[in-house]
N, C-alpha and C positions, 0 to 999 in steps of 0.2 A: 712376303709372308713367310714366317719361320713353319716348314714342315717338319719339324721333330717328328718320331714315332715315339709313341710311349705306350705302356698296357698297364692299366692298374689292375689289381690280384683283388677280389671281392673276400672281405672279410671271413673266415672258415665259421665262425658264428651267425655273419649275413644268409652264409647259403644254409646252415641248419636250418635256422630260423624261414624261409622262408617259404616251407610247405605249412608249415605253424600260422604262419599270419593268414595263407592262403584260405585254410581250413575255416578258421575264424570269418573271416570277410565272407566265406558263402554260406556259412549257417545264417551272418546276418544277411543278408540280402534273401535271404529263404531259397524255396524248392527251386528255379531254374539257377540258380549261383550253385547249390550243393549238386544237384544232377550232373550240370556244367563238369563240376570240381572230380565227380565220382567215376565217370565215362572216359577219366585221362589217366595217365598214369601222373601222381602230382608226390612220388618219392616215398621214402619209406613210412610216412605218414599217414599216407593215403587207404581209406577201405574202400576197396572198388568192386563192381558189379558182379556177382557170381559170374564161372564160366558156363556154356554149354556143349556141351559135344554136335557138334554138325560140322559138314563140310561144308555148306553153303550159310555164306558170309552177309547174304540176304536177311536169310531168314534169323542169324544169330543177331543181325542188327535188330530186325524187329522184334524178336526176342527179348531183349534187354529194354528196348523203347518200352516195349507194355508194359517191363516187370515195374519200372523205376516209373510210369503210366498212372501205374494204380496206388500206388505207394501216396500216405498223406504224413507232408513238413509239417508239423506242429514248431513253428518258431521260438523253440527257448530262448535262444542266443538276443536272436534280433529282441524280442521284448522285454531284454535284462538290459539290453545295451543301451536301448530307447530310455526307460526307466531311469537307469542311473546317470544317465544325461541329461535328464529331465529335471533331476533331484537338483545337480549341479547347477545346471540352468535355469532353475525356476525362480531364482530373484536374480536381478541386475551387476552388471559386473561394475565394482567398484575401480572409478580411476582417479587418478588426480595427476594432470602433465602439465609443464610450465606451459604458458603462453602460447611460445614458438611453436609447441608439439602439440595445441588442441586438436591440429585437423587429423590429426590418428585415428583419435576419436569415431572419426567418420571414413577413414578411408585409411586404413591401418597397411592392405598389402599393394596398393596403387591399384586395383580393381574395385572400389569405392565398398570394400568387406567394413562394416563397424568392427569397433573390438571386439562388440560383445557375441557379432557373430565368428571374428579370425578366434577367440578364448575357446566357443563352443566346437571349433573345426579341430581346431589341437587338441582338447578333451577328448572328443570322439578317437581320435587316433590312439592317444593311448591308452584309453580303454581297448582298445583293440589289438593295437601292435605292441601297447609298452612302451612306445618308443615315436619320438617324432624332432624335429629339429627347425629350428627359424634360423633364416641367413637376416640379419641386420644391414641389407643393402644403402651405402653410403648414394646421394643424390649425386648425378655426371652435371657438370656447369661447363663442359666444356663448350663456349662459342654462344654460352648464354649472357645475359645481362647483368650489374648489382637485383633488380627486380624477381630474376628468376631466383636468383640465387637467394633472395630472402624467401620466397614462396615455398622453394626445392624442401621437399623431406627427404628420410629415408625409405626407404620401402622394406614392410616383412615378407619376406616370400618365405614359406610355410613348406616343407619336405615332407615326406610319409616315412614310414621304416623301411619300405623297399627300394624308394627315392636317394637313402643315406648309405651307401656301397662299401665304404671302407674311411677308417680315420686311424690316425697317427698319433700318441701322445708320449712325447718325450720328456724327460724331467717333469715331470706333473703341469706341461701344456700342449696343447692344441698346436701341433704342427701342419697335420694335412687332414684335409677332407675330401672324399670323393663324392659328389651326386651326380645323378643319372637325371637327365631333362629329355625331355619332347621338345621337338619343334616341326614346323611345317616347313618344306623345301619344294618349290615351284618347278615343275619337269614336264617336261612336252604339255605343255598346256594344263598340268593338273598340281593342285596339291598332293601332296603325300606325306605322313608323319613319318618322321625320323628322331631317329635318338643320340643325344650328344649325352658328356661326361664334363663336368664343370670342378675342376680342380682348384680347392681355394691351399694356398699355402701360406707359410710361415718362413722365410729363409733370410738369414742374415739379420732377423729381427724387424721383416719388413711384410707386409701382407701383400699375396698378390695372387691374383685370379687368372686361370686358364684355361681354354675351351678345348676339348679333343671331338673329331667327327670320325670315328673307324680308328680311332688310336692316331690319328694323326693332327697335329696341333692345328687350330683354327685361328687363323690374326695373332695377331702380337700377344705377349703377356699383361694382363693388366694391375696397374698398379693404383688402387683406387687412394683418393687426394684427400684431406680433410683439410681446410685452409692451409693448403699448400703442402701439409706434409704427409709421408705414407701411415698406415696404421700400424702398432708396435703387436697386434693381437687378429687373431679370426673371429670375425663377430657372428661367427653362429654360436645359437645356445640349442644345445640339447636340453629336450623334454623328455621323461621317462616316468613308469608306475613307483617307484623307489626311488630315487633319487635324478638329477639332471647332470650326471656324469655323461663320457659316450658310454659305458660299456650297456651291455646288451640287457635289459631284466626280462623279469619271468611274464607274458602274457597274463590277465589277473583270468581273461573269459576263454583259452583254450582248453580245458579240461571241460568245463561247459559246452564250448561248442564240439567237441569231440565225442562227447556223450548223447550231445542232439545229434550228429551223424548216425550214432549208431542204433538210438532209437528209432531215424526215419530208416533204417537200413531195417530193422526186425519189423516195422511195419510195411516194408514195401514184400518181406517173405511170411510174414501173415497173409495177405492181401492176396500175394499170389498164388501160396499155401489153398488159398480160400476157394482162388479162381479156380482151379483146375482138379481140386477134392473136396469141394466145400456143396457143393450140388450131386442130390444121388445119379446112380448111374444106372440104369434098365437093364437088367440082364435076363434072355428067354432062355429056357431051355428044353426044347422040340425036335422032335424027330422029322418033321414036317419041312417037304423042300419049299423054294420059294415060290413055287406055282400054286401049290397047294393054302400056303399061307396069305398070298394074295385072292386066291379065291373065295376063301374066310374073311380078310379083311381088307377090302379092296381099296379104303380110303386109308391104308397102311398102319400102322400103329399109334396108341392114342394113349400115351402116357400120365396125363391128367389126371386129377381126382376122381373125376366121373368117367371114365374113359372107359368104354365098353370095346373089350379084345374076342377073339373066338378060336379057342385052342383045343387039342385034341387031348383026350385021358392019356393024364400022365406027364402032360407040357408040365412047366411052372415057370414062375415070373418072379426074380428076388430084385430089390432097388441096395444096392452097394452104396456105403458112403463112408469116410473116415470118421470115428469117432473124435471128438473134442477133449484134446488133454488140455489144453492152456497155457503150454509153457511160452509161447512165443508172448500169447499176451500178457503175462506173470512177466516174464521178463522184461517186457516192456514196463510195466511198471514199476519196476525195480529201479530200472533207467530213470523214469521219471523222477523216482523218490533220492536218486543221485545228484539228477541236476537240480531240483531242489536244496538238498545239502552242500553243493555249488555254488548256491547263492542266488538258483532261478528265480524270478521274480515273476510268480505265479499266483493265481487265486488259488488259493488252499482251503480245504472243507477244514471247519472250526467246531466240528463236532466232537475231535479228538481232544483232548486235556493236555494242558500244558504250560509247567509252573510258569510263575513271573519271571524268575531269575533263568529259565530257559528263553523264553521271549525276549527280555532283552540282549541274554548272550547270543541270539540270533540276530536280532539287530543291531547290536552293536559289531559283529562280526560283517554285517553285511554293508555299513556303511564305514567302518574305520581304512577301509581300504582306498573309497570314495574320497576322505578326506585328504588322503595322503598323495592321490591324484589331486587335486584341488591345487591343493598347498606346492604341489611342483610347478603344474602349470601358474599359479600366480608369481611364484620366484621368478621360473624363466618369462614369463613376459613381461614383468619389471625391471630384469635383467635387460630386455630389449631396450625398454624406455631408458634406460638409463645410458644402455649406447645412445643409442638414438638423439642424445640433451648433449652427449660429450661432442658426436658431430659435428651437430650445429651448435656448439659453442656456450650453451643455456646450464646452469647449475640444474644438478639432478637429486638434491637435498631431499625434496621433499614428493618425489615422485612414488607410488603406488599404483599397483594395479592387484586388484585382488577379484577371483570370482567369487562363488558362495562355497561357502563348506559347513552349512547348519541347516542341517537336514532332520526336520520332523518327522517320526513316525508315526501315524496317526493308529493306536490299540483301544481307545476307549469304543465302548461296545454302545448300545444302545439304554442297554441298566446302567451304565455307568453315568452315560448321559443325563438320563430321567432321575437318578439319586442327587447328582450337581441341581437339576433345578429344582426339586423337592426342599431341598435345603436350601436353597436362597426364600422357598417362599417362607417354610418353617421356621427363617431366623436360625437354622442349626450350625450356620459358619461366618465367621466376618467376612466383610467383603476384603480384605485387603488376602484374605486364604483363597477367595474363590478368583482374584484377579491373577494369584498366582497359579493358578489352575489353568486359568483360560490361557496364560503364556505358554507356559509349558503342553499344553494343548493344542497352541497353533491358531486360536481363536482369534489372537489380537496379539499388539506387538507394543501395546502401549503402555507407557508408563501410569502407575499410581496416579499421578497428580494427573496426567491427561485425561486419566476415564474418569475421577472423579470431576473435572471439569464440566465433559457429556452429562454426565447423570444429571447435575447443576440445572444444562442449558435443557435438559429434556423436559419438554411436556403434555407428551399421551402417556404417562402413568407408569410406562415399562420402562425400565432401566436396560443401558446396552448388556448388560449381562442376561437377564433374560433372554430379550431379543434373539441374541448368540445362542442360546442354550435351544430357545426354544426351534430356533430357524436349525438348528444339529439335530435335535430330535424331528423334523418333517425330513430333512433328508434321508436319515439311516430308517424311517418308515418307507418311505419311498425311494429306494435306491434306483438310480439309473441304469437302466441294464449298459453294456459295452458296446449290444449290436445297435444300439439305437443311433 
């Protein structure tokens, strides 16, 4: 076994970046991931727990427990990230592989992941990180059969942004990559996780893989084979928000998540604010010792509404409390009206006015970005497939992989609704105007000639366009609440 030492240097972008990603990953995962995040110190990104002055490191801990206790996450992050994954993922991912490569289809990273679930895992990452990366693992035949070796795929094993450590690109290619792996190591009777470093390189024109455990090499170098010869390239493909280069892009949801930190931070000092001035305070003031005033009121003081006291001429009783400015909670909704303009993906009161051409420039703003996610992840993982066909040997002509990237807004209101069916019964618009309506609405996906087929074969009297209109109009009367 070759023991080289080797240290690979983590990218000076990797380490900025990676209180950014942190931040992100605990707003989505809501209040125990942000708590988690806020109780550490997690670098100069970090907004952390008020101090408090005490010696006792008890009491400062419970201190902080209660404050961040009372405090309530309202999850921006997480239900923008749900949302816009949702949007992505809500129709079927388009494939098309030769033959050889159906069973991807069904078992894309050799953990029996479909594509359509490995498309939506890489989605989710770079919504979140920006950034993510597939190793295009060539199939080992070593000491297998002609049999295995017709069966054998490749496998995608899928990286994260924190997973992808450092890369090399010289002459505009792909020399080195470093990832950071897990694995399990068996010790005095137990498992334990441990972490390697999987070095893919590029040297003399030839691809080849190396394992470090503590900077120090594990087994031989590997030189992975494709009918007999080595590979002239690194077959990982970076995924990214901007484009599928390595370099590093911009987070789309950490300004988002950053602004829900600090919103659950003004409400965890509301709340506290609340706790310990927010109830009056009883103040006597008597000349009267405490023998005296326990003789008067032996069952002690009865601060209540009805509470009957017994003081001597000249006592008095004032109830102390902070008045209510609002700034904490003003600010807080200021916050909110930020991550909104963010691109929060909130119920919003519709009581406020607001032109057409601001409506769509909001959602055209909120989904042009989704696209351009989309359209990366479908490059790089077509990009996969197309290794994947050169491996095993298969022409990769007419290979495709694409997810969705045609995302309906749904803005029609309920008058808008009932005006559409008012005019189909009025005869006020042809049908082939209200069939494009119903497209662009979201209602149907069909062509001309297919619905007028429907209407043909129909006969209870209603045409599917009513149907549609009228089945839109009992929903938006009867909206489904969220909690249900």
């Amino acid at each position: 076994m070759n023991t080289n030492n080797q240290k690979f240097k983590a990218d000076d972008l990797y380490i900025d970046s990676l209180p950014v990603w942190a931040q992100i990953r605990a707003a989505i995962l809501g209040k125990p991931g942000v708590v988690r995040l806020l109780t550490a110190d997690q670098g100069y990104f970090s907004i952390i727990a008020p101090s408090y002055r005490s010696s006792n490191s008890t009491e400062l801990t419970k201190r902080k427990f209660d404050y961040f206790s009372r405090g309530r996450f309202t999850n921006f992050t997480g239900t923008t990230h749900d949302t816009y994954l949702g949007m992505i993922g809500e129709k079927a991912i388009e494939v098309e592989l030769p033959d050889r490569l159906e069973e991807l289809k069904n078992n894309a990273d050799g953990t029996n992941s479909t594509m359509q679930d490995f498309a939506n895992a890489i989605t989710s990452e770079v919504l979140i990180t920006a950034r993510s990366g597939v190793l295009v693992d060539p199939p080992t035949l070593a000491g297998g059969t002609l049999a295995d070796a017709n069966q054998a795929l490749p496998k995608w094993i899928p990286y994260t942004a924190e997973n992808i450590k450092s890369y090399v690109v010289d002459k505009d290619v792909l020399v080195q990559v470093c990832l950071c792996e897990t694995y399990y190591q068996y010790e005095n009777g137990e498992y334990e996780l441990a972490s390697q470093e999987r070095v893919l390189n590029l040297r003399d024109g030839v691809y080849t893989v190396t394992v470090y455990r503590d900077g120090v090499q594990s087994g031989e170098i590997i030189i992975p084979l494709v009918n007999g010869r080595a590979l002239d390239f690194i077959p990982f493909q970076f995924i990214g928000s901007e484009n599928n280069n390595p370099s590093y892009d911009r987070p789309v949801m950490f300004d988002l998540a950053h602004q829900n930190l600090g919103h659950f931070m003004l409400d965890c000092d509301n709340r506290d604010n609340l706790h310990y001035h927010g109830q009056g305070m009883t103040n006597v003031y008597s000349n009267m010792g405490d023998e005296a005033f326990t003789e008067l009121n032996p069952e002690g003081m009865d601060v209540g509404a009805k509470g009957k006291n017994m003081f001597e001429q000249g006592d008095r009783v004032e109830i102390l409390q902070i008045e209510a400015t609002g700034a904490i909670a003003s600010e807080m909704l200021r916050d909110e009206q930020r991550m909104i303009m963010l691109g929060a993906q909130v119920v919003q009161d519709k009581s406020s006015s607001k032109t057409l051409g601001g409506e769509v420039m909001e959602k055209n703003a909120a989904t042009s970005q989704l696209k351009r996610i989309a359209s990366n992840v479908s490059a790089g993982l077509t990009q996969c497939a197309i290794w994947s066909a050169d491996i095993m040997g298969v022409s990769s002509d007419d290979i495709l992989i694409k997810v969705n990237d045609k995302f309906v807004t749904e803005s029609m209101t309920f008058q808008d609704v009932l005006a559409m069916f008012q005019m189909v019964q009025g005869g006020a618009a042809s049908l082939n105007e209200l069939q494009e309506v119903k497209r662009k609405a979201n209602y149907t996906d069909k062509t001309n000639a297919e619905l007028e087929d429907d209407l043909t074969n129909e006969s209870d009297g209603m045409s599917e366009t009513e149907a549609a209109l009228l089945l839109r109009i009992e929903q938006l009367e009867n909206p489904v609440s969220v909690d249900e």
